[in-house]
N, C-alpha and C positions, 0 to 999 in steps of 0.2 A: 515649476520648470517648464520652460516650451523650447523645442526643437525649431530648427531652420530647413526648408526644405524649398532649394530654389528659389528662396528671397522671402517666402510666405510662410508665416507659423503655425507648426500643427502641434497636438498633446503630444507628450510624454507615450511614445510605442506600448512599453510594455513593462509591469514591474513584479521583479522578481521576487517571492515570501518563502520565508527559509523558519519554520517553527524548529525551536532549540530548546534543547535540556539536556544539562552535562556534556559531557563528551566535547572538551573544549579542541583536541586532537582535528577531531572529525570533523566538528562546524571550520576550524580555520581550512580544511581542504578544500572544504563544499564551496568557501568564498570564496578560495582561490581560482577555484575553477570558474566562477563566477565570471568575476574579475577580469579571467582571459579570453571573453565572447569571443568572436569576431563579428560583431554588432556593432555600431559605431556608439560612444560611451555615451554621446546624450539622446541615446535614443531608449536607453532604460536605467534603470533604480535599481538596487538591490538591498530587502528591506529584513532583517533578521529580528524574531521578535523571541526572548528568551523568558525561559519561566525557570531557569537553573538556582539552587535556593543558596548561590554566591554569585559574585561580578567575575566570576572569569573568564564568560564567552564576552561577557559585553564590556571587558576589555583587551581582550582578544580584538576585538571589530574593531573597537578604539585606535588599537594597534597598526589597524591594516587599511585606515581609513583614510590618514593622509595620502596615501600613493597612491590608492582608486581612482580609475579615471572615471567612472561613472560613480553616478549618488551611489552612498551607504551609510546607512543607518540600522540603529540597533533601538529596538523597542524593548521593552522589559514588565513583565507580567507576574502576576499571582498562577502556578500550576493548574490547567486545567484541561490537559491533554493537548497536542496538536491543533486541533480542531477550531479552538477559540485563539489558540494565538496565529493562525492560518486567518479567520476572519478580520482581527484585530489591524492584522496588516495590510488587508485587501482595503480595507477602510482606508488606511493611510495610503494607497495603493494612486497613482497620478495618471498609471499610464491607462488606454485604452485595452490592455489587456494584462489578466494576470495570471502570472507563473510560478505552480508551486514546483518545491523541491525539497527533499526531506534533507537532513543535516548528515544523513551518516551515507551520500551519494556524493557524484562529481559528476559536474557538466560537460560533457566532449567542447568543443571550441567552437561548433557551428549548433549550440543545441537550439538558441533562441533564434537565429535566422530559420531553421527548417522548422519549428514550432508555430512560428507568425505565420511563415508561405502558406501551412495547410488549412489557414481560415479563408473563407468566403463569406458571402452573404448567408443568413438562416446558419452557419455552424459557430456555435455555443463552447464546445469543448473539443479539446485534440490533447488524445493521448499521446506522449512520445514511447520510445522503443528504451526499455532498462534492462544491463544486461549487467552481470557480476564483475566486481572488479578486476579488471586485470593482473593484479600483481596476486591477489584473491588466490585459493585452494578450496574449492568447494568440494565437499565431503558429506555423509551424513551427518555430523554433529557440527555442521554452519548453518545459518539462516543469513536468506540475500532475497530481494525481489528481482525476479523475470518476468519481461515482459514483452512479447515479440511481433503480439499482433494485439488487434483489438481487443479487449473481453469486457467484462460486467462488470469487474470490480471498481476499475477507473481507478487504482492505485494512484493518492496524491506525492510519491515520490518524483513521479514525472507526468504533470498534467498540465495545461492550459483553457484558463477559461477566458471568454470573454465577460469583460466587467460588468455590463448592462447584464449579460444571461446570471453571473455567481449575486450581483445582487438582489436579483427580482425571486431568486429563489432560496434565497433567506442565511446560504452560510451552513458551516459545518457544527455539527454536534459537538457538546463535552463528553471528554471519555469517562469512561466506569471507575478510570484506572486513572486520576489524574497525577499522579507522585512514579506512577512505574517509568523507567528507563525503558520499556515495551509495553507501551500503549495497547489497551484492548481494540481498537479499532472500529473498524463499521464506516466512520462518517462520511469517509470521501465515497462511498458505493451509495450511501442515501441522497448524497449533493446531486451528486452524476445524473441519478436518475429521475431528479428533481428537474434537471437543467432537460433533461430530453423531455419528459410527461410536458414539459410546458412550451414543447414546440422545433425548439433549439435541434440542431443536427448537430452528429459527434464526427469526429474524422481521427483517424488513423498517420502519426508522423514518422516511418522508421528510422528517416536520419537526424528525431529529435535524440539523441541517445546522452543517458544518463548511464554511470557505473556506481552499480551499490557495493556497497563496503560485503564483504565476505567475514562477517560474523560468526566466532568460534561460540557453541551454547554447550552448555554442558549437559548430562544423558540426562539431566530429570525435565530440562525445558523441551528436548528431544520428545521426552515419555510424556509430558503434560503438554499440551498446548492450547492455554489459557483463550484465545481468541477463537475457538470455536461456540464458548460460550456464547460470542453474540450473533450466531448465523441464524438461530431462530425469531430473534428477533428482527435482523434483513430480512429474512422470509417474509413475515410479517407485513415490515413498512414498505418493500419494493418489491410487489408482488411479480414484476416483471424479471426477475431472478429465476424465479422458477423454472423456466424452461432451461437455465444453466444447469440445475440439479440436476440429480441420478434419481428418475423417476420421480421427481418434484415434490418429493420428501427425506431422504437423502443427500448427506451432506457429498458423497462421492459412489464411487461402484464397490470400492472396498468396506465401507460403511453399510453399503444394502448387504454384499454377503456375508459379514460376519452379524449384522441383526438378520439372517435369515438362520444361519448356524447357532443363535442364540434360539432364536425360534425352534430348530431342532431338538436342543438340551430340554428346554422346557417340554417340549412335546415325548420325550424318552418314555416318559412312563406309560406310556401306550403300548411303543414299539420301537425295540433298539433300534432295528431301522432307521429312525429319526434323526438319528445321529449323521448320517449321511449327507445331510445338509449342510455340513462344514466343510463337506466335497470343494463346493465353487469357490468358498472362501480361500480353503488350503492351494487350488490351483492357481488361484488370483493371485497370491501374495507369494508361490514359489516360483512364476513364470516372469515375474517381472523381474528386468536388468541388476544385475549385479556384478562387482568386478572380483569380489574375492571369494564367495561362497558358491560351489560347483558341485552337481549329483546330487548327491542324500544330503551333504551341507545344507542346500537349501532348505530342509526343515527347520533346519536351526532360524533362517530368515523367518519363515509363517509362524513360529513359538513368541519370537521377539516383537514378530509385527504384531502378533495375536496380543499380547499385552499391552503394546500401548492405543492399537485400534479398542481394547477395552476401555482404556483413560478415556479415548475418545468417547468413547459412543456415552459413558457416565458426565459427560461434561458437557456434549449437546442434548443428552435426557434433561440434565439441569438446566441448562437454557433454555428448551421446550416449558418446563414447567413455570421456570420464571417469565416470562414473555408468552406463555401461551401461546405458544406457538409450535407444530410438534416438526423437528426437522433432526432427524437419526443420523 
């Protein structure tokens, strides 16, 4: 497909990749919102590629394809996390630039014009701005991405890359986890920093805004969170993370002090003493915001966090050992 611009033909702007699994609900929102740029329709594609182990997103698409003003198309895969069906699409991908979006978000109406403005020359990737859904209840027991300025991760809910920078730097990993409904993750922080080491400059879009779905998880995904396991392996591959960290071994600040309070216990038999070291921990996780628990309550918060910061710290020691890589 080629666009007209003042009589003269240029590519295809920009094409949108939408990696799907299940959740036939949520992919038809995400195209909707697609759907209703205010981009002019042959100035981009919207390209869903599904690894759902039935046709009912990719007839769903089917469904919503006739009355699309711009292209859409539905590709269809063998499971093998986001990752490979993000690349899969970039391939089929026309336009000069390409825009992921994850399938359980919605596009604000101006996402793809404030997403293109923030490239220039030499910039590679622009993060947009993701903020929870509006109609959303975020609570402890949801999961949602925020995203409000720059960071490290380059979350591919709401990212753009240019074509020339995602090719040359080879494309997203397969995940750990290629059947889960919650992907292990990692690969879009490995592309990101792929796309910078080899030159590329990143840019910042807040009026790219995406709205992620506000996910109800139940207390054991609360208590386990399986995706920690692979941060010692980013440690690892994207050494330039590091300076992200809590003292650049350290998955966060509450991770250092509850392995220092661990350090503590172990150290008891010296001198009760030692115990004291649980001090920073206990302050850290009763000082931070809460709306319902007040005064001595708050211990009740440092008991609950203190167990599942245990999950944690057992599930990036496993990480460490598997990836050799040692990140607490």
């Amino acid at each position: 497909m080629t666009d007209q611009v003042d009589g003269g033909p240029r590519v295809l702007r920009v094409s949108v990749v939408v990696p799907a699994y299940k959740r036939t609900d949520l992919v038809q929102k995400a195209v909707r919102s697609l759907l209703d740029q205010d981009l002019d329709a042959d100035a981009y594609e919207v390209i869903v590629v599904d690894s759902s182990p039935d046709d009912a997103n990719a007839r769903a698409i089917a469904t919503l394809a006739p009355s699309a003003a711009c292209s859409l198309s539905c590709l269809v895969k063998p499971p093998e996390g986001p990752g490979p069906s993000r690349n899969l699409g970039a391939r089929q991908a026309r336009g000069e630039f390409v825009a992921f979006m994850d399938s359980d978000c919605q596009a604000s109406r101006g996402w793809l014009r404030a997403g293109l403005a923030a490239f220039e020359n030499g910039v590679g990737l622009v993060q947009g701005c993701t903020r929870p859904d509006r109609a959303g209840a975020p609570g402890i027991l949801t999961w949602y991405v925020s995203v409000e300025q720059e960071g490290f991760i380059y979350e591919s809910a709401n990212i753009f890359y240019r074509k020339e920078a995602l090719e040359r730097a080879g494309g997203f990993r397969a995940d750990l986890t290629p059947h889960a409904e919650t992907p292990m993750g990692g690969e879009d922080v490995e592309l990101a920093w792929r796309v910078k080491r080899a030159g590329w400059k990143s840019r910042f879009a807040p009026a790219a805004i995406v709205y992620h779905e506000v996910v109800s998880i139940s207390p054991w995904r609360w208590l386990f969170s399986k995706r920690l396991f692979i941060w010692p392996r980013l440690k690892k591959e994207v050494p330039e993370i590091r300076q992200f960290l809590f003292a650049g071994c350290f998955y966060d600040r509450a991770q250092a002090c509850f392995t220092l309070g661990l350090a503590g216990t172990a150290l008891a038999w010296l001198s009760p003493l030692m115990l004291a070291l649980w001090l920073p921990y206990a302050a850290l996780r009763a000082s931070e915001p809460t709306r319902s628990l007040r005064g001595p309550l708050r211990l009740v918060r440092v008991l609950v966090y203190g167990v599942r910061d245990a999950v944690s710290f057992l599930v990036l020691l496993a990480g460490s050992i598997r990836f050799r890589s040692l990140l607490l």
